[in-house]
C-alpha positions, 0 to 999 in steps of 0.5 A: 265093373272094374275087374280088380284092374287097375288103369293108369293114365297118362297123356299129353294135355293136347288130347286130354278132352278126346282121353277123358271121353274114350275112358269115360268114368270107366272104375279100372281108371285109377290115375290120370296125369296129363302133361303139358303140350310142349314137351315133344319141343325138346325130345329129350326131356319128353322120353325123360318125362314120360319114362320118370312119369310112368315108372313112378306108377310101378306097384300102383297100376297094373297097366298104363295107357299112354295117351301119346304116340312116337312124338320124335322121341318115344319110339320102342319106349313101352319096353324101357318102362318098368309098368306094362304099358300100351301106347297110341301106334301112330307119329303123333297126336294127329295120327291118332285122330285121323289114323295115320291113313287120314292123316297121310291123305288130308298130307296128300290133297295138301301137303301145306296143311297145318292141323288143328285139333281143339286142344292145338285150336286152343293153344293158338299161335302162342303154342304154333310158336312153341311148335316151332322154336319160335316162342322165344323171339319175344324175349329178345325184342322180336315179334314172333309173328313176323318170323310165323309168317316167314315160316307159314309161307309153305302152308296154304291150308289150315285143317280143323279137325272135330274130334266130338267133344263138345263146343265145336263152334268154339274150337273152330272159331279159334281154329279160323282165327289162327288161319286169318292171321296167318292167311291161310284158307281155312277147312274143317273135318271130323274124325273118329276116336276108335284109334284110342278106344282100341288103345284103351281096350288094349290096355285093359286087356294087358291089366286083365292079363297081368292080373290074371298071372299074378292070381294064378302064381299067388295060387 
C-alpha cells in the first residue's frame, strides 16, 4: 500500500540501476527522473539543475528522494529546495555504496584507486575523460588518452565494485577493460545498497509525516 504518499525521484543516471532496485515498484513512487552523469563536472549547473529539477515537483510530491550525495556542490541543498527532500548523506556516489566508511578504507589500502560501479563501468574511459576535464581534447586534435595516461600515472589500482544488480560478468569486463588500458591492476568487491534503502525509507517517513500535518490542519 501506498499510503496516499507520494515519492518523487530524482538521481543521478550513474546509480540509476542501484535506485530502481532500492524503490523497486514501490506504489508511493510517482516520479522518477535520472540526470545525466556529468553534470557534478561543472558544479554550478549541477545545483542549477537539481534545484530547477526538484522545485518543479512543488505540489506533485510530498517528498523527493534525491538519488545523490554532496557532489562538490550540493552541500545543505535540501534546505534551499521548496519540496521536502532526503538526499544520500555521503560525497558521492561511491560513498553511497561502500558507506563512506568502505570508501575511506578501500582510499586507505590504495590511495591510487579509481572506482567503478557498473554505471561508471558502463561509461568507460569516455565518462573518466568527462571526469576529468578531459573530453575536449578530442576536439582540438588531441588524443585523449595520452593526457588519461599522464593523469593516471598517480593510480595504480582499478576498484570494481558489485552492486548486485545484475549482469556482473558484463560490468566487470568492462571494468577490466578500462584497467588494461590504462595499466592498472585490477580488483573487485561487493558492497550493500542499505545506505540507500535507508535513504528511501527516510523519504518515505518525511512523505508520511507531511501528509500526516496536511490531514490534520485539513481537520
Amino acid at each position: 500500500m501506498s499510503e496516499g504518499i507520494r515519492i518523487g525521484v530524482v538521481g543521478c543516471d550513474v546509480i540509476k540501476r542501484e535506485i530502481e532496485k532500492v524503490i523497486g515498484d514501490d506504489p508511493s513512487v510517482v516520479h522518477k527522473e535520472y540526470l545525466e552523469y556529468g553534470l557534478h563536472v561543472d558544479p554550478a549547473k549541477l545545483k542549477f539543475t537539481v534545484l530547477d529539477k526538484v522545485n518543479a515537483l512543488e505540489g506533485k510530491v510530498d517528498a523527493v528522494f534525491l538519488g545523490y550525495g554532496i557532489c562538490q556542490s550540493l552541500k545543505g541543498i535540501t534546505e534551499q529546495l521548496r519540496v521536502p527532500t532526503v538526499m544520500l548523506d555521503v560525497d558521492d556516489c561511491i560513498g553511497a555504496v561502500l558507506t563512506p566508511q568502505g570508501y575511506a578504507e578501500e582510499k586507505r589500502q590504495c590511495t591510487g584507486t579509481w572506482f567503478n560501479t557498473p554505471g561508471w563501468a558502463e561509461v568507460g574511459i569516455d565518462g573518466a575523460c568527462k571526469e576529468l576535464h578531459l573530453d575536449s581534447a578530442a576536439d582540438m586534435g588531441y588524443d585523449p588518452m595520452y593526457f588519461m595516461k599522464m593523469l593516471f600515472e598517480g593510480y595504480s589500482r582499478c576498484l570494481f565494485i558489485d552492486t548486485n544488480i545484475g549482469d556482473r560478468d558484463q560490468w566487470e569486463e568492462r571494468s577490466k577493460d578500462f584497467a588494461r588500458r590504462l595499466d592498472l591492476r585490477h580488483e573487485s568487491r561487493g558492497c550493500s545498497l542499505d545506505l540507500m534503502e535507508k535513504t528511501f525509507q527516510r523519504t518515505k517517513e518525511l512523505a508520511r509525516s507531511i501528509k500526516d500535518r496536511s490531514g490534520r490542519a485539513v481537520g
